[in-house]
Steps between C-alpha positions, in 0.01 A plus 500: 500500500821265458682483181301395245557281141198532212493258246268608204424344145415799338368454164715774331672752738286797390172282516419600849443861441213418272334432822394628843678598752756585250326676196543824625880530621603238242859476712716247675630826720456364861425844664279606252124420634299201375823405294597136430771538741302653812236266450729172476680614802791258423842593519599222258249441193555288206288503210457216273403512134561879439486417153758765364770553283819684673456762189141606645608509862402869581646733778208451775559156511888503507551810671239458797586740814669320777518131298729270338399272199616213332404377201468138291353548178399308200766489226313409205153460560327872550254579734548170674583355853789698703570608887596770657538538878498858683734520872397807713813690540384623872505154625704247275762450290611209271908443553464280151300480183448262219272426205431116409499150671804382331793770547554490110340865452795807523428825716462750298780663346728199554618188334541287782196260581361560887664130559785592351541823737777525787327290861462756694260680207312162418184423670562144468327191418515428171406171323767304421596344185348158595160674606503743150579206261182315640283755273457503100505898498820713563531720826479822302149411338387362851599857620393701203147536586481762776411285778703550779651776689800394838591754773720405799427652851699392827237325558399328248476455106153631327407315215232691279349234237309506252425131410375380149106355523379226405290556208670362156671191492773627281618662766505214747901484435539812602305535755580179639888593471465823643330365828777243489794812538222679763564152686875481473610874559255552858672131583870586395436846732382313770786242491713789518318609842337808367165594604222531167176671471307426224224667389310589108245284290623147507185398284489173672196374715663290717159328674147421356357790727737723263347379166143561403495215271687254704186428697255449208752254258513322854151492550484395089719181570763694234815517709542372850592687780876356507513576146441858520700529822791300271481745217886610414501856607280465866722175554837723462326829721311245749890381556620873584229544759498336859124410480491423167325159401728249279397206346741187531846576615698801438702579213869489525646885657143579588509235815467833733305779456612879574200700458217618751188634366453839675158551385319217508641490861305775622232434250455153390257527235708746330617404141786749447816463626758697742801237565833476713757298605406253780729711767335781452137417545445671844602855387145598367251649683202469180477369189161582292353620131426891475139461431307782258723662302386448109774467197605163458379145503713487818486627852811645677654269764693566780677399779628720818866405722446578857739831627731213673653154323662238602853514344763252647320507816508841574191770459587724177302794404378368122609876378815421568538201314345641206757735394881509450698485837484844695225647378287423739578405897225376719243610224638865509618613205903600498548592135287696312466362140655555245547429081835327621272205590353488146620149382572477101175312460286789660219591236648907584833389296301380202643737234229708408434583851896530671580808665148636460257565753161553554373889522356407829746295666772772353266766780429208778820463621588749753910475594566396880786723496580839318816427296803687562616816343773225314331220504233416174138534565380113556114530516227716366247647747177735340628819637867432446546398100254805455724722662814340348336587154372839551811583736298546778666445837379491891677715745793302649535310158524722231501370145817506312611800248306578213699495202514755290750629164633783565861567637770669674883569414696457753855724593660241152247503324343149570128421518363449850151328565268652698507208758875611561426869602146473690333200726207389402173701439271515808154382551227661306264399796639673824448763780459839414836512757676260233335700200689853623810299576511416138400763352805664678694245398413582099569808500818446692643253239351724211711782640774231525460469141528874398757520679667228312517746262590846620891539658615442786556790726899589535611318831882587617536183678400275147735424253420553102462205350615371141183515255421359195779440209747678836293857461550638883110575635356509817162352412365220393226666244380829495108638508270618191701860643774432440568300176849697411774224534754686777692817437833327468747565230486173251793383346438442122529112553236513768301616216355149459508444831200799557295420200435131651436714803227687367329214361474308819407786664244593287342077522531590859290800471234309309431219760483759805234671307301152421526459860392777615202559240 
């Protein structure tokens, strides 16, 4: 199947699961069977009226195994309206991200407006000041609501919308102004010779087949057909579209249109509503509803992009266009992903979910590579972070020392870790070969200890070296045998000297025997 974009009015993002096929698993996880995910097989899905509040977002739908999120939600109306769109991280990537239509709203964590941003991080677009002071609300209100969601690809720019309906007329200003910055930011993009696929609940029937009632007030001599073909809202969307009807002449900056209806394309009696820009109308291999599944009011719509587009002439694999440059080549993946592609709008940087991870995606992730004995451990496989944990290494990579409290004196007197006088502990799991090596090896460095302790035999060709506080000795320590400092004749200031002797030798004497048992 070729990449694939869902478009789904949901009813309230956990609404679904009340339902079959999804009652039982009740997750968006896509490999987890008869999940939202699997069963949409999309690789981009945006979800319309999820009807949260960003304080009862909850880890499975933030934190979903393999997928990016990112959010627009309602700022002061609860359980109300808002978008969120999901990218499969296997096969795309956004290279920009934006809430709003207007470019007033900040990114989070930041002052600076997403118009206001550098170029190269703006997506572009935005209405100008002539086009904003045409409406009686402000840009923030307009964009306050939870009704849009922006990513940039290569090759193209997703809108995600969530348009108001048409259902009190104290909201006609509003809804009527927010169509009007719909109009003027997927026309200002265009002008500016980027592609645009739009896609959501537009909440406009833009022919009588589309309306149930259209027909009937018809029929009823109530409205006329040009009438309800005239009505505000389908006279600005029939504008957009390339087939759509329009009454009289155009209106001035709608005199061309830039959209193509995908869906109805493919299906013409279809009422929902897949759209691009004009140039890229060949790249689609199917456009349809995803008939069956119960949850909403709404079915899910798609549309599928053929393996091959037509990009400046030339034949481009549509994976490669779909993520940053490099990533992929010829539809072969070059880079594997990575959290340094997380852009600052990503729902996984929302503060209540940053630098947390799901339990299973923290176990899914198997590294390509095993890291370097100097180099930081980059990925989590199943076996590995158990092993890390429980210091558990494989033959040929053994895990690193276990630390432990006790310690050593050295020839001054100094502390020595245990990493400093022995390599790291071997395998527990190994050959019965490897387990006598070891066990060799044990005892070895245990009689290495003791004889830490005891002197050193008398050797003609060594020379005695200068002890502690300049006492003459030929050891380093002595054994539980031998505790006597040396037979030498003290001078009475030395007297000092000896007693600190004693004590260090008798601390000494006290960690060799915690050692040993």
């Amino acid at each position: 199947m070729g990449f694939r974009i869902t478009t789904w009015n949901v009813n309230g993002i956990r609404n679904p699961f009340s339902y079959e096929p999804w009652r039982g698993k009740r997750t968006f996880e896509a490999k987890a069977q008869k999940s939202m995910f699997e069963i949409l097989e999309a690789d981009i899905v945006v979800f319309q009226e999820t009807k949260i509040q960003l304080k009862d977002l909850r880890d499975d739908m933030v934190l979903v195994p393999g997928w990016d999120c990112y959010f627009s939600l309602p700022r002061i109306k609860k359980g109300y309206s808002g978008v969120v769109i999901y990218t499969r991280n296997a096969t795309c990537a956004p290279i920009r991200a934006e809430e709003g239509l207007t470019g007033v709203l900040c990114p989070p964590n930041s002052s600076v407006s997403f118009r206001d941003l550098p170029r190269d991080q703006q997506i572009g677009g935005y209405p100008t000041m002539d086009q904003l002071l045409k409406f009686d609300l402000d840009a923030a209100t307009l964009d306050s609501e939870g009704r849009c969601v922006i990513l940039e690809f290569p090759a193209f720019v997703l809108f995600g919308l969530y348009c108001p309906a048409n259902r009190d007329e104290s909201r006609d200003n509003f809804r009527q102004s927010f169509l009007d910055l719909m109009d003027a930011r997927i026309r200002n993009l265009v002008a500016m010779g980027k592609r645009v696929f739009v896609t959501g609940d537009i909440n406009i029937s833009r022919g009588e087949i589309d309306a149930a009632h259209a027909s009937e007030n018809i029929r009823k001599g109530t409205m006329t057909e040009d009438e309800f073909i005239s009505a505000p809202a389908r006279r600005l969307f029939n504008q957009l579209l390339s087939d759509g009807e329009v009454v009289g002449e155009r209106d001035v900056g709608r005199e061309r249109p830039v959209l193509y209806d995908i869906c109805r394309s493919f299906n013409p009696n279809r009422r929902d509503y897949v759209l691009c820009s004009l140039d890229m109308q060949d790249w689609f291999s199917d456009s349809n509803i995803q008939e069956g599944l119960m949850g909403s009011d709404h079915c899910p719509v798609y549309a599928v992009f053929k393996d091959f587009v037509s990009v400046n002439g030339q034949q481009t694999n549509i994976l490669d266009i779909m993520n940053p440059p490099s990533i992929f080549e010829k539809g072969k993946r070059q880079e594997e992903y990575s959290t340094k592609l997380l852009l600052p709008t990503s729902g996984r940087l929302i503060p209540d979910f940053d630098k947390r991870r799901s339990i299973k995606d923290m176990f899914s992730q198997k590294p390509t590579n095993f890291p370097q004995k100097s180099s930081p451990v980059s990925g989590f496989g199943p076996s590995k972070s158990f092993q890390d944990r429980k210091g558990i290494g494989q033959e040929g990579n053994r895990s690193p020392p276990i630390p432990i409290s006790d310690s050593s004196f050295s020839a001054k007197g100094t502390i020595r870790k245990r990493s400093e006088r022995s390599g790291p502990l071997p395998s527990i799991k190994r050959s019965k070969s490897l387990a006598s090596q070891t066990s060799t090896t044990s005892l070895a460095s245990q009689k290495n200890i003791k004889r830490f302790f005891k002197p050193k035999g008398t050797d003609t060709n060594q020379t005695n070296a200068t002890g502690i506080h300049g006492v003459p000795v030929q050891a380093i320590g002595c054994s539980s045998e031998s505790l006597s400092p040396p037979s030498i004749t003290t001078p009475p200031e030395k007297q000092e000297g000896l007693r600190s002797w004693e004590q260090g030798k008798g601390n000494a004497m006290a960690l060799l025997n915690i050692h040993l048992g």
